[in-house]
C-alpha positions as a printed Julia matrix, in Angstrom:
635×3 Matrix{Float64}:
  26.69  -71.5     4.06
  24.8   -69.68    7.12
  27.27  -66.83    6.73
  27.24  -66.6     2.65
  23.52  -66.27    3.02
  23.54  -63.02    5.61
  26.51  -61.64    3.29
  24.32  -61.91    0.24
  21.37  -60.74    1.8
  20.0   -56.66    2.4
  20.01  -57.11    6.28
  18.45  -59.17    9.43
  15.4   -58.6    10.75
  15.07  -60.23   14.19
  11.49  -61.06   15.29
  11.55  -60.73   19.23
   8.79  -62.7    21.8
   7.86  -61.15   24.96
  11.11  -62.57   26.98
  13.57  -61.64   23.84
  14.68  -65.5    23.73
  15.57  -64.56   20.01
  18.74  -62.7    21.74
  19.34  -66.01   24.03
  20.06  -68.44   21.16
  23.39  -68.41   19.58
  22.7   -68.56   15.84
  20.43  -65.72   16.04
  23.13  -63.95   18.43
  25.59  -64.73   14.83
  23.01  -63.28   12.45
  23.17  -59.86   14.7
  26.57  -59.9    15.16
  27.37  -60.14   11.45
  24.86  -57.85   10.74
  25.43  -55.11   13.02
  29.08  -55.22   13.97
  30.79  -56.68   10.41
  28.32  -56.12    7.5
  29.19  -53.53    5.4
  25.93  -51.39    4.85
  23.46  -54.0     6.22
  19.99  -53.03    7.37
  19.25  -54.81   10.68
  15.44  -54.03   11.88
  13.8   -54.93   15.12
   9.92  -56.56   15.26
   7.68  -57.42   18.21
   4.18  -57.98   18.68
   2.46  -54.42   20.83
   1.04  -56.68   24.17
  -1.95  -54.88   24.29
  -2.84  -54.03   20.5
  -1.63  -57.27   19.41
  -0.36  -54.5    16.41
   3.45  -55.51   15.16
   5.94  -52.73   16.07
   9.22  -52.32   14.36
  12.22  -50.81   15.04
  14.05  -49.92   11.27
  17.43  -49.26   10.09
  16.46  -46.17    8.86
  13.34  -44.11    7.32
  11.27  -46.94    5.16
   9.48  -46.38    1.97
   6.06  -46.94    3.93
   7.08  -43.81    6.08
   7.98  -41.62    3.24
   4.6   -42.72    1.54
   2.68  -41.79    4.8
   4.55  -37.96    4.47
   3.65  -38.45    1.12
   7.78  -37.42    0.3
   8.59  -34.94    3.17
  11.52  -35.81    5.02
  11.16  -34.34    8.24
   7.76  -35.66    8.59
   9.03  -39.05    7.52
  11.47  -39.39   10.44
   8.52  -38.35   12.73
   6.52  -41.07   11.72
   9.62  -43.58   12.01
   9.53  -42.02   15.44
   6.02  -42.32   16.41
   6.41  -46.05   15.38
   8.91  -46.91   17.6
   7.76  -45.09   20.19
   5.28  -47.82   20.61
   7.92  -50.46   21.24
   7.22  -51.91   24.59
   9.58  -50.13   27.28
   9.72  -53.26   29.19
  11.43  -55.66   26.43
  13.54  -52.71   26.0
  14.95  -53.18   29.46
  15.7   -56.85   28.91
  17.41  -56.5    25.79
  19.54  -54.22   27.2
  20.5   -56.98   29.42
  21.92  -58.94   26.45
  25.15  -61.0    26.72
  26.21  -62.45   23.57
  28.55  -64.9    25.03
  25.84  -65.99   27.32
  23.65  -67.42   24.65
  22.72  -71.06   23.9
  22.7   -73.59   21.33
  20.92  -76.97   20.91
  24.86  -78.4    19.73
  27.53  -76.91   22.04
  29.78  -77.31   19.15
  27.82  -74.71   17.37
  28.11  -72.06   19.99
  31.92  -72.85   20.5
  32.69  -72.35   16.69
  30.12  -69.15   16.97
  32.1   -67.4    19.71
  35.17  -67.9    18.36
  34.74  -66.49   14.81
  33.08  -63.9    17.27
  35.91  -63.1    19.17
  38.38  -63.6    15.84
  39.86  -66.72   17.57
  42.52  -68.51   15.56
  41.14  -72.01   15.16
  37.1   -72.48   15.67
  37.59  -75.67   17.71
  39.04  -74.25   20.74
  37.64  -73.28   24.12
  36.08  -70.11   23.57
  37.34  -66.91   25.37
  35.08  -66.0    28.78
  34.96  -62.36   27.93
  36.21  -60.54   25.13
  36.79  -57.02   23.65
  34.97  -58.1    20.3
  31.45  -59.53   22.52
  31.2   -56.55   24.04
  31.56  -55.15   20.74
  28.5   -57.28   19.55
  26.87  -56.57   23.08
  27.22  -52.56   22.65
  26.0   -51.76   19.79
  22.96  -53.98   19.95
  22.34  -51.54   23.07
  22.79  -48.88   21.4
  20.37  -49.59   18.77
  17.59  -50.24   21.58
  18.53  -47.19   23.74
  18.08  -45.22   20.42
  15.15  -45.95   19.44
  13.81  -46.01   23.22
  15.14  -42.54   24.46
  11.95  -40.09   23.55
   9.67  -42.97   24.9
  11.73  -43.21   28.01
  12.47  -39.4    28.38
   8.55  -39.32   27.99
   8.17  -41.55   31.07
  10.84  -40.21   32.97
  12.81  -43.28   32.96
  15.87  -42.3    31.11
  18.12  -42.51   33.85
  16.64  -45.81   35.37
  17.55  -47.77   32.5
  20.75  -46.48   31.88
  20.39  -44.74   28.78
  22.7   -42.26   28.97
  25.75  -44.63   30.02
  24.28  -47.51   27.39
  24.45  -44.63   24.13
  28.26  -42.97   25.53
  29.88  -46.43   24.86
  27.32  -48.21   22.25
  30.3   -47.5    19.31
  26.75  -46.66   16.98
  27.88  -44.45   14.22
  24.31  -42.88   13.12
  21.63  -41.16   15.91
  18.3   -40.2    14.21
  16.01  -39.38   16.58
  12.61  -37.43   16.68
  11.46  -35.02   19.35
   8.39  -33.58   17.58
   5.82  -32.41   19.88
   7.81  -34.14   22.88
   7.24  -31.85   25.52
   9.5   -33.98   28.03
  12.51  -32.37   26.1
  12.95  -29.37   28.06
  16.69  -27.32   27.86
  17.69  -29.51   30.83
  16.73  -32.8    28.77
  18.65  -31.56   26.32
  21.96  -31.36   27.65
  21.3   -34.86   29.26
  20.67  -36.24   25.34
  23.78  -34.0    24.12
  26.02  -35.73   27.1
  25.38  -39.08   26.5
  26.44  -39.32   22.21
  29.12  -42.0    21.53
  32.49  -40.33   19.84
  32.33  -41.31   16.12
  29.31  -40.42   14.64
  29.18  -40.32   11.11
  25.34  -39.3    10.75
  23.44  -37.13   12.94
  19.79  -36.58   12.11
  17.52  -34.84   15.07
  14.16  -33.23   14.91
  13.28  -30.64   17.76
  10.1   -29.55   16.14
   7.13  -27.74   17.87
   9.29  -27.63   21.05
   9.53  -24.44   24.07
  13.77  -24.84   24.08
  15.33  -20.98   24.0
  18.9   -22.49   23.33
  20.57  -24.65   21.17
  23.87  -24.44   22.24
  24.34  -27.21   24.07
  23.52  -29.42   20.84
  26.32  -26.47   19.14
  28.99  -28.26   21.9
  27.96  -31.52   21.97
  28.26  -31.36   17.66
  31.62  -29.48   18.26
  32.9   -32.39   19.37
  31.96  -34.97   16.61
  34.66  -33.83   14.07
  34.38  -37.21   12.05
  30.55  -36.32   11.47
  30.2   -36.24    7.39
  25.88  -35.6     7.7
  24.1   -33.26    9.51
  20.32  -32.62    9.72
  18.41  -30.99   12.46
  14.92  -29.5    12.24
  13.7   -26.6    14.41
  10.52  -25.97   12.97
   7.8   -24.1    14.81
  10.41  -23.47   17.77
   8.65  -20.04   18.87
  11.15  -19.02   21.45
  14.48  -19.35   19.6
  15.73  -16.25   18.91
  19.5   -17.02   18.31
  21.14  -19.69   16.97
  24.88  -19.03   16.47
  26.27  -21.41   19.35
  24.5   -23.87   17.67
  26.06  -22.74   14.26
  29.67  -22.04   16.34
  29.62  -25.9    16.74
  28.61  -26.52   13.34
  31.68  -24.77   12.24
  34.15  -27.12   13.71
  32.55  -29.97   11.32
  35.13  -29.51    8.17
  34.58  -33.68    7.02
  30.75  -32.73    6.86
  29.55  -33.43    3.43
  25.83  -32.73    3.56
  23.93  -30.66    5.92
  20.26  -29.76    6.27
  18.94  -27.23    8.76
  15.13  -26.04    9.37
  14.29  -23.41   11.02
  10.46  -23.16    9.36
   7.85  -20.93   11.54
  10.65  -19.92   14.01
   9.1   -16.59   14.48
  10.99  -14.99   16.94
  14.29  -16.1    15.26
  16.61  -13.11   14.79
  20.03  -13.86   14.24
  20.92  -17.14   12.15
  24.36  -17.32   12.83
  25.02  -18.32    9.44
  27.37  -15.2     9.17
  31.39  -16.97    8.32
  30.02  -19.75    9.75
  30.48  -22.68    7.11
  33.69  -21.4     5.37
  35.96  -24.07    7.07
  33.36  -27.04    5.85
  35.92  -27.28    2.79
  34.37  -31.0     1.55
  30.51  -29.5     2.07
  28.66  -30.92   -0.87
  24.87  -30.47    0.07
  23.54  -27.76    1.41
  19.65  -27.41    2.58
  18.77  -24.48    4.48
  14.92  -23.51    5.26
  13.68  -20.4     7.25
  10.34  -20.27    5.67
   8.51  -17.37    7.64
  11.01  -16.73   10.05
   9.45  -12.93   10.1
  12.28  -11.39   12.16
  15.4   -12.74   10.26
  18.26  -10.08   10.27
  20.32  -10.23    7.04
  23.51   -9.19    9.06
  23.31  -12.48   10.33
  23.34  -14.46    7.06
  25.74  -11.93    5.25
  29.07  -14.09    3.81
  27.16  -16.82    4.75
  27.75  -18.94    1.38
  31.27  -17.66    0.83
  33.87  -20.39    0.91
  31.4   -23.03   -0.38
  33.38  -23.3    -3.56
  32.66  -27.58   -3.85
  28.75  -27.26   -3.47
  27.08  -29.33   -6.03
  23.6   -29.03   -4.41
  22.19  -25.87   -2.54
  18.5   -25.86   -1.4
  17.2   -22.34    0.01
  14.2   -21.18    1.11
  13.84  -17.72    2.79
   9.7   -17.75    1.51
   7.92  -15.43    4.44
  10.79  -13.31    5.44
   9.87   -9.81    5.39
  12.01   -8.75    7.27
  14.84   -9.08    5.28
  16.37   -6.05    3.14
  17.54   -7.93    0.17
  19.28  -11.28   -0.82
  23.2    -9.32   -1.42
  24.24  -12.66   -0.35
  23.26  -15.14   -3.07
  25.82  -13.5    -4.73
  28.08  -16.13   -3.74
  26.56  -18.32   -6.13
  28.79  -17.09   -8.46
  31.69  -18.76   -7.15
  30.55  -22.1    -7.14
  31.73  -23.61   -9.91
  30.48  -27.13   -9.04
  27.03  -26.74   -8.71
  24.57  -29.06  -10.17
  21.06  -28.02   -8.4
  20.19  -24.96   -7.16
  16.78  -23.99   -5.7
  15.63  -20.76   -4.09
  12.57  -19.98   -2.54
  11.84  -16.42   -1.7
   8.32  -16.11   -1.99
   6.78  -12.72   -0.02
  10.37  -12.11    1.27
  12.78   -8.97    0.63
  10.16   -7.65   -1.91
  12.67   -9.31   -4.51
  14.88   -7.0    -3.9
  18.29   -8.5    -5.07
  16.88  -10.57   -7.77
  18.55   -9.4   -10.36
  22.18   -9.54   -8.66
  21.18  -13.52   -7.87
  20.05  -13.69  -11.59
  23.3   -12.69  -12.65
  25.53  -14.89  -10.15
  23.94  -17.87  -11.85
  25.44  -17.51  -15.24
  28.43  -19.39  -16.31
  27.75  -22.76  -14.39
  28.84  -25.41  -16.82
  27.78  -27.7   -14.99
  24.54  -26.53  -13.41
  21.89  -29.12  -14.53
  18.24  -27.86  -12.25
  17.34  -24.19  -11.09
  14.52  -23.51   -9.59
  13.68  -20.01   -8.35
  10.37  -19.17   -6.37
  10.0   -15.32   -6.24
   6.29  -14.99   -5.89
   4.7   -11.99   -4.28
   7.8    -9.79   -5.14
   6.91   -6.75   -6.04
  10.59   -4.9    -6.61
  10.78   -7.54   -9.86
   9.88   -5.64  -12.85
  11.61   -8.02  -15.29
  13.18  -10.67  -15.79
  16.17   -9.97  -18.46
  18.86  -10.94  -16.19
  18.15  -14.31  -15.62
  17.73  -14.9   -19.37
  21.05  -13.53  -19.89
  22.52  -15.78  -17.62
  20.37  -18.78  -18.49
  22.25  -18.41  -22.39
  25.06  -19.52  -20.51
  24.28  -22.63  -18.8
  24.39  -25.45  -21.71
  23.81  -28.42  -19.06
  20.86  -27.18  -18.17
  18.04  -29.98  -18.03
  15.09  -28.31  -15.29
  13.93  -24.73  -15.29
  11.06  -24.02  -12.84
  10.75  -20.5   -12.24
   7.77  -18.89  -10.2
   7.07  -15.43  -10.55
   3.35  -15.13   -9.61
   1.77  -12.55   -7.97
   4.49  -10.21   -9.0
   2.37   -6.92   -8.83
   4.67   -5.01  -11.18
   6.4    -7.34  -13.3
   6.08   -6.65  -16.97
   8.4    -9.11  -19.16
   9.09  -12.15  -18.86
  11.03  -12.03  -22.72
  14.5   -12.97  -21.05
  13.17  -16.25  -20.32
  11.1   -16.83  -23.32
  14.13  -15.47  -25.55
  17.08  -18.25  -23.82
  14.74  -20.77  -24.29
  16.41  -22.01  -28.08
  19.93  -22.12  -26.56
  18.82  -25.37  -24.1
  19.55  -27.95  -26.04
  19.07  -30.41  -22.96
  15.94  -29.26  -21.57
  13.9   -32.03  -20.61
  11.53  -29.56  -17.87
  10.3   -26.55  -18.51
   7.67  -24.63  -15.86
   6.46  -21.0   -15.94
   4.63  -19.43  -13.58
   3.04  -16.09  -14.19
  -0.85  -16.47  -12.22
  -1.63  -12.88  -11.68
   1.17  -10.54  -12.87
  -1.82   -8.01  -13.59
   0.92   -5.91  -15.72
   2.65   -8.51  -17.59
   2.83   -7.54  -21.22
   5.32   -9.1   -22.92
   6.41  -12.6   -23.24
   8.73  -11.6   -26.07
   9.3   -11.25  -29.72
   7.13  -13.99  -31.88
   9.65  -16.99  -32.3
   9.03  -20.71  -33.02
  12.37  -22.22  -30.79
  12.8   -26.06  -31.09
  12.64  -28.19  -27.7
  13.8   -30.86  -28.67
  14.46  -32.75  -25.09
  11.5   -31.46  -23.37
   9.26  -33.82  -21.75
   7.3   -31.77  -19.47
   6.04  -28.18  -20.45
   4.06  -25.93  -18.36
   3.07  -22.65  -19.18
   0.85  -20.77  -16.28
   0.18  -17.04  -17.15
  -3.6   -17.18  -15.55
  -5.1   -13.38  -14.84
  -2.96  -11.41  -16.24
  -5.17   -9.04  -17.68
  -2.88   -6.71  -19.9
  -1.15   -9.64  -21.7
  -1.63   -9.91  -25.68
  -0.41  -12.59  -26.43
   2.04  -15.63  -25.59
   4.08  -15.29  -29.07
   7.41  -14.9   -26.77
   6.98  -18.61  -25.58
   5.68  -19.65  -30.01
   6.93  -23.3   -30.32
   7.42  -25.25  -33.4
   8.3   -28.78  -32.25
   8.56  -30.72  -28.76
   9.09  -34.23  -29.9
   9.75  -35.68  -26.69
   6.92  -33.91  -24.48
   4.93  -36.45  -22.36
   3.11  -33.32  -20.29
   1.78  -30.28  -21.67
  -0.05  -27.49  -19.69
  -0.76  -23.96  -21.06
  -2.71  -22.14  -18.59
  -4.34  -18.41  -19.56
  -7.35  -18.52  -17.23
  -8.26  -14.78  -17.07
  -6.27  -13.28  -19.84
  -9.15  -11.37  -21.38
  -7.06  -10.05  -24.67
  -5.59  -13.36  -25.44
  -7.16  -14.6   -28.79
  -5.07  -17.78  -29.56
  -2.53  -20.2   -28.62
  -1.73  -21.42  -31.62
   1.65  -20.27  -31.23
   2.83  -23.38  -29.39
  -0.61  -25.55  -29.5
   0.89  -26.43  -33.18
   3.72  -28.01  -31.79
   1.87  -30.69  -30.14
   1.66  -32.2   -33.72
   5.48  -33.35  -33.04
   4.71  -34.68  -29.72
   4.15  -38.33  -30.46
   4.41  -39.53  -27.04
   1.81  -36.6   -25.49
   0.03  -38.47  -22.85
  -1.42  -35.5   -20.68
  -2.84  -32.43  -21.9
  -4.26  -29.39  -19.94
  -5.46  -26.18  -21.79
  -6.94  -23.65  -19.12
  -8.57  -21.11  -21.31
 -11.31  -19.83  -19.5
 -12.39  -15.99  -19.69
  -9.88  -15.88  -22.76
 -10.75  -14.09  -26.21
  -9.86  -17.86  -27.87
 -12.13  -18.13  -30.91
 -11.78  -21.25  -32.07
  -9.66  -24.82  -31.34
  -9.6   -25.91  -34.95
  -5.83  -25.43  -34.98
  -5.6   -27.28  -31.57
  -7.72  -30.2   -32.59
  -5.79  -30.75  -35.92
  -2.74  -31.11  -34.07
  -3.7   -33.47  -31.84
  -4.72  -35.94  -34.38
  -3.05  -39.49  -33.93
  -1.79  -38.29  -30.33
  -1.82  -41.19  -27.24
  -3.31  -39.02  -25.25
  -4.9   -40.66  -21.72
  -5.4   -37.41  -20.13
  -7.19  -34.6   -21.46
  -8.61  -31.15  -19.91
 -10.01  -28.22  -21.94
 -11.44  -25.77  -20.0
 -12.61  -22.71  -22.28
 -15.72  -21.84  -20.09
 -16.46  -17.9   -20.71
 -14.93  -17.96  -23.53
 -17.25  -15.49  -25.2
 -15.77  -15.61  -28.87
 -15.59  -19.27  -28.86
 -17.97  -20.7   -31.55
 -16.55  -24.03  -32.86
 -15.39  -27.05  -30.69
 -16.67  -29.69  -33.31
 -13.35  -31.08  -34.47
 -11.96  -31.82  -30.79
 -15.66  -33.74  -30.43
 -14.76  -35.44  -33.71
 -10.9   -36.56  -32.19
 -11.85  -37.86  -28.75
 -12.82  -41.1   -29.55
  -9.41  -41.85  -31.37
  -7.82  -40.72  -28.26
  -6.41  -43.77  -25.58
  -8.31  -42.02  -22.49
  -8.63  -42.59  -18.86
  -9.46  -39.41  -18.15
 -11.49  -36.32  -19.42
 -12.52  -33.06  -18.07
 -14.62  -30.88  -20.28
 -15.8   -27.09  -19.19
 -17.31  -24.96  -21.76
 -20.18  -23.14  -19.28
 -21.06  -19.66  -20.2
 -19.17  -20.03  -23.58
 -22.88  -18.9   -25.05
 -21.75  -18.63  -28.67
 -20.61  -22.21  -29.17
 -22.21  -24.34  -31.49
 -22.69  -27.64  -33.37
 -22.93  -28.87  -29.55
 -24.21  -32.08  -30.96
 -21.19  -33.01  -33.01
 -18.98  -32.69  -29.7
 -21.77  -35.14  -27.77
 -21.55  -37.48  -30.39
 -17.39  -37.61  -30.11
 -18.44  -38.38  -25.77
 -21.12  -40.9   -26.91
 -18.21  -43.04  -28.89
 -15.74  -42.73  -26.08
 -18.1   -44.33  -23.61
 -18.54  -47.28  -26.11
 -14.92  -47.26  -26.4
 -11.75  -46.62  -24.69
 -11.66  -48.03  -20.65
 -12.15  -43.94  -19.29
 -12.66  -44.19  -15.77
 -13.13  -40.25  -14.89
 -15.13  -37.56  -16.81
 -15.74  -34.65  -15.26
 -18.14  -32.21  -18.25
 -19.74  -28.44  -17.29
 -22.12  -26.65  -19.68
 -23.87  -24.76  -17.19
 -25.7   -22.24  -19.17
 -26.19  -23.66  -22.49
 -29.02  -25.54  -24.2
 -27.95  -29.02  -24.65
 -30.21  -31.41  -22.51
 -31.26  -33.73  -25.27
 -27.57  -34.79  -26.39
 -26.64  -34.75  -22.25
 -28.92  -38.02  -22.46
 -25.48  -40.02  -23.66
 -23.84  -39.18  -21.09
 -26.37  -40.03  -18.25
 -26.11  -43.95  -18.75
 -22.36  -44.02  -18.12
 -23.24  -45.83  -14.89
 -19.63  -47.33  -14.54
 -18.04  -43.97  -15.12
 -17.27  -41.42  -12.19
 -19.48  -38.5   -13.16
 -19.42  -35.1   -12.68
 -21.58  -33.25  -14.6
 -23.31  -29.57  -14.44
 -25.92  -28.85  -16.75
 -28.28  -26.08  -17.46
């Protein structure tokens, strides 16, 4: 049947003419009202053709996949783009469809419209005279509004016809449970716009989901009241980003606090740079059922701590918490991720503090982290902290987190750190690792990664090792691997480590890696003598992405038996830099092992540098790989 196919279906898309006759015929009126009004979860999305383009325009149930493509994954940016889009929807088939009468539209069989309007209006037999006017049309009628006054306000606000067309009155009684709307860059929403948008919301939301970014508003608290009053509201997210004159938000967070059925919440407050006082302080301890939590004041300069102190307390159910504080300086310390400690929950946790509070606190938030049996991701950005001198705390507490399955930890630029052997040494205890990511790049007194070990990763399917510049290091025997057996993704970067003379502390692991498909060894300006221990490792490998870069690698002499391996390799990709590595030699042997991948595997990007060295008359195989993109650098 009609209806059997709409109930098995993902959703309606109605495809609208210039004089929205779609909404005048009675079937189509049927496919909207089941949609909209009794489909659980159906997507119903709105298409027209732009009269002056000729460009199709469509109003969606929601973000699409094509929009988070375009923000290539962010989310604000995402709903922007949704916004943009339907911005373009012409204003003037707005108006009529806000006109629509469901019980005024036609059918070719009267029959059909009878039985129609009376499953409509939930008559008891089909067959009957039809009611005139009924609570369920206006039902239908509403919330098809709704759905056009939505996605026409910031166009309409834009041309100053909000109030023409009704908006406000059309939203207050649409009976629409979700409102995502963008106001990025809208310079029509002004603080007396605001409290024109905040007055007109329907009671009932469920989702909220508002971006105010790049906009001149000094107060939120209007949005704080209007919020106040939405106590069914189980998802929150508002952006403020690049709002330069908001200085205080806590009437926006007072209202906030009333929402105790909220489940996720997201707030941004990026580049708010005269923001002061978050109002975070006691603010969410009554959300009892909060289960996400995504807060971002990335350079927010001014931020006072007072006003986030206590801030996570109460937050006991939390299974995901998203911070990012990256840019604060003005901040003393982070005392209050000490909270952490009490969630017991948690499943994902990810802080970003890069340039902020110096680090100070680090080691208290290292410590709250232990003892989460449940805790499956961390990820902890501290770079440009110069207060961290170690990192033995975390690895204490990471020996007591046995579900943990993601580690990415970024400690780079961290003037004065000097061990990162907590890590290196909690490392055999993670049975479930499946992600592992260490980031060093200029720690210019890191010493030691640890005592020598050879730990067994068995679940790890993505390694990444990047201790790049860090001129006093030895050696990487802390992080010594003897197996990875499920790794897909290896990188081991030690560009700059001048006393570094092998890697063959966890380069012999690769042996167990059977499913390696991407390598990348970054060993330029290294003491690294020779990759004879590398290349036998690799042997039988599917690798289809390779990188060696050992340029300046003064004591390097022998690269012959990864020449020798390359053609049994599955390529589609090879970059090769050995410039300025002046003592290398057997240069042939390695052109011969290029030669016999051209003939071979289908590589479609090579990318080789040996500026500096004497090998022009073996270059000439390269030089005919006329299909291949090439970029080469010879001297």
């Amino acid at each position: 049947s009609f209806r059997r196919a709409i109930d098995l279906s993902d959703g309606t898309l109605s495809i609208v003419d210039r004089g929205a006759t779609v909404f005048s015929r009675i079937w189509c009126g049927f496919e909207v009202a089941t949609t909209i009004v009794y489909g659980e979860a159906k997507l119903y999305d709105i298409a027209t053709v732009h009269p002056e383009s000729g460009r199709g325009v469509v109003i969606t149930d929601g973000v699409t996949s094509a929009d988070f493509d375009e923000a290539k994954g962010r989310v604000d940016l995402a709903h922007e783009i949704k916004s943009r889009r339907e911005a373009l929807f012409p204003i003037q088939l707005t108006q009529r469809a806000l006109d629509i009468r469901i019980e005024k539209a036609e059918a070719s069989m009267e029959l059909d419209k009878v039985r129609i309007l009376n499953r409509i209006a939930t008559s008891s037999t089909l067959d009957e005279v039809p009611p005139v006017d009924c609570e369920e049309y206006q039902r239908v009628n509403r919330s098809l509004h709704g759905i056009f006054a939505t996605a026409a306000f910031r166009q309409a606000l834009e041309a100053g016809v909000v109030e023409s067309l009704n908006l406000p009155a059309v939203l207050r009684r649409s009976g629409v449970s979700r409102i995502g709307m963008s106001f990025a860059g809208c310079r029509a929403m002004n603080q007396e716009n605001l409290k024109i948008f905040c007055g007109c919301w329907p009671p009932g939301l469920e989702v909220v989901k508002l971006d105010f970014t790049a906009n001149s508003i000094l107060s939120f608290d209007a949005l704080g009241e209007a919020l106040a009053d939405q106590t069914g509201l189980n998802s929150l997210r508002l952006a403020f980003t690049g709002s330069k004159q908001l200085a205080d938000s806590t009437g926006l967070l007072v209202g906030i606090s009333k929402l105790e059925e909220l489940e996720t919440l997201t707030l941004r407050f990026t580049n708010c740079k005269e923001l002061v006082k978050a109002g975070l302080r006691g603010a969410l301890k009554n959300l009892k059922k909060l289960d996400v939590l995504t807060c971002s004041f990335t350079k927010c300069r001014n931020l006072e701590v007072s006003s986030l102190e206590d801030s996570l307390e109460h937050l006991d159910g939390l299974t995901k918490l998203r911070l990012d504080f990256s840019g604060c300086v003005g901040l003393a310390d982070f005392g209050f991720f000490r909270s952490i400690a009490t969630m017991g929950r948690l499943q994902i946790l990810e802080l970003k503090c890069n340039n902020s509070a110096k680090g100070v606190g680090f080691k208290e938030t290292a410590e709250a982290i232990a003892h989460h049996p449940v805790l499956t991701k961390i990820d902890l950005q501290f770079s440009n902290c110069d207060e961290i001198i170690d990192v033995d705390s975390l690895g204490a507490s990471l020996k007591t987190l046995p579900a943990a399955e993601n580690l990415d930890f970024d400690f780079s630029n961290c003037r004065f750190l000097v061990s990162v052997a907590g890590i290196a040494g909690a490392l055999g205890n993670m049975k479930k690792l499946e992600l592992l990511s260490v980031n060093c790049h200029n720690c210019p007194k890191l010493r030691v990664t640890g005592p020598p070990q050879q730990v067994v990763l068995d679940s790890v399917q993505k390694y990444s090792l990047v201790i790049s510049s860090c001129k006093a290091l030895l050696n990487v025997d802390g992080f010594g691997v003897a197996a990875m057996p499920s790794a897909r993704s290896v990188t081991i970067a030690l560009t700059g480590c001048r006393q570094v003379q092998s890697v063959d502390c966890i380069t012999q692991a690769l042996s167990t890696c059977r499913e390696l498909s991407t390598l990348d060894l970054q060993l330029t300006n290294t003491k690294i003598s020779s990759l004879s221990a590398t290349a036998a490792a690799l042997q039988g490998l599917p690798l289809r992405k390779l990188t060696v870069a050992g340029a300046g690698c003064s004591d390097l002499t022998q690269v012959e038996p990864l020449g020798s391996l390359l053609p049994s390799f599955p390529l589609r990709e090879l970059n090769v830099t050995f410039g300025g590595s002046r003592a290398l030699s057997n240069l042939p042997a390695l052109f011969a092992g290029l030669k016999e991948v051209s003939n071979g595997a289908p590589l479609h990007k090579i990318a080789i540098t040996f500026k500096g060295l004497e090998v022009a008359p073996e270059w000439e195989v390269v030089r005919t790989w006329e299909e291949l993109e090439v970029a080469c650098a010879v001297e």
